[in-house]
C-alpha positions as CSV (number, residue, x, y, z in Angstrom):
1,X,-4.0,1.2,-7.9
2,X,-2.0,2.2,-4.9
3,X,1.0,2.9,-6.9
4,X,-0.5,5.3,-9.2
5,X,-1.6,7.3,-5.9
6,X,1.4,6.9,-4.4
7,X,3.7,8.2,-7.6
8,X,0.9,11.2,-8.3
9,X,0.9,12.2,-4.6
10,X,4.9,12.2,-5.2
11,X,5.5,14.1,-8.1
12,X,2.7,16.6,-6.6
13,X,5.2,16.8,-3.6
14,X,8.5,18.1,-5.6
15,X,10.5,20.5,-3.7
16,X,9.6,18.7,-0.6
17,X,11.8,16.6,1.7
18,X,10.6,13.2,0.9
19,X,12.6,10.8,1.9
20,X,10.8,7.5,1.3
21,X,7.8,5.9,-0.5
22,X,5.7,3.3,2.1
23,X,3.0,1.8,1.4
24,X,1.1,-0.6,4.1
25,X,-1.1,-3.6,3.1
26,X,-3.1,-5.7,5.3
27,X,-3.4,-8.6,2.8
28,X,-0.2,-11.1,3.5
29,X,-1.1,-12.5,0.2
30,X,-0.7,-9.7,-1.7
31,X,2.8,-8.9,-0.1
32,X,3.3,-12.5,-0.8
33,X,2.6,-11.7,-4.8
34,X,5.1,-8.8,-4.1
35,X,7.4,-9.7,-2.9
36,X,7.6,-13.1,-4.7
37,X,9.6,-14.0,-7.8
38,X,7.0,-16.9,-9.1
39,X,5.1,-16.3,-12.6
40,X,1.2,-15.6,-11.5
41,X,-1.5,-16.0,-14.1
42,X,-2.4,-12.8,-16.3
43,X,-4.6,-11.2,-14.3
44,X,-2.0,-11.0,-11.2
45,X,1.2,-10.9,-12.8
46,X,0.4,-7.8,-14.5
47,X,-0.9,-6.3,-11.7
48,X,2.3,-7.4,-9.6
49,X,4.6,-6.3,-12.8
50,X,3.1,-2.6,-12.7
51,X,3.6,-2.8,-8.8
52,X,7.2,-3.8,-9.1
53,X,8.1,-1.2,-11.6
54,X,8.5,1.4,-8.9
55,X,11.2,0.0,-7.2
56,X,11.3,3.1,-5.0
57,X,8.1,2.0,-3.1
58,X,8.9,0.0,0.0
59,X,5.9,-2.4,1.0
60,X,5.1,-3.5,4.4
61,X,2.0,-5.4,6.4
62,X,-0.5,-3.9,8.9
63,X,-3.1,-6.1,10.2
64,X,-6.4,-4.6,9.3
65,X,-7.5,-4.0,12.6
66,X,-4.7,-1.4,12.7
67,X,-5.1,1.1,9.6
68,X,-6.9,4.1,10.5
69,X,-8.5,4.5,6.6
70,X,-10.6,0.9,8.0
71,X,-11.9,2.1,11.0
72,X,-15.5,3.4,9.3
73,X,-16.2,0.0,6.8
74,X,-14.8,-2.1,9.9
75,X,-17.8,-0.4,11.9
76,X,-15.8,1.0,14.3
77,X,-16.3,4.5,16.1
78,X,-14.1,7.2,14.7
79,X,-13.9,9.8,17.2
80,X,-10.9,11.1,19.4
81,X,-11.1,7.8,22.0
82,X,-10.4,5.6,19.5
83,X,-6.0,6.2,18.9
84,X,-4.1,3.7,17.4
């Protein structure tokens, strides 16, 4: 999951200036689930419970057609004339 990344690329990074944890989701639903305080069934809620834990993490929404990590499965070029 995208906190386990995040934390592991973190702790890798001690000694370095980090200043914040962001993570960017193009799924509103997801950052719905988030950022939400409702009771989900199992399979979600303990998904959103691990997600929570972190509460160092800030999320936030890109739409798809903006993250660069898309561009290949979106079937876009990736080359230099394609900036975002």
């Amino acid at each position: 999951m995208a906190v386990n990344l995040l934390t592991n690329v973190h702790d890798t990074l001690t000694g370095f200036p980090v200043h914040s944890l962001n993570v960017w989701l193009d799924s509103t639903v997801a950052l719905h689930w988030i950022r939400g305080s409702e009771e989900y069934k199992q399979s979600v809620g303990n998904h959103v419970c691990e997600v929570k834990e972190n509460e160092s993490v800030v999320w936030k929404h890109e739409p798809t057609h903006e993250i660069p990590a898309d561009l290949g499965s979106q079937g876009s070029p990736v080359n230099e004339e394609n900036s975002l």
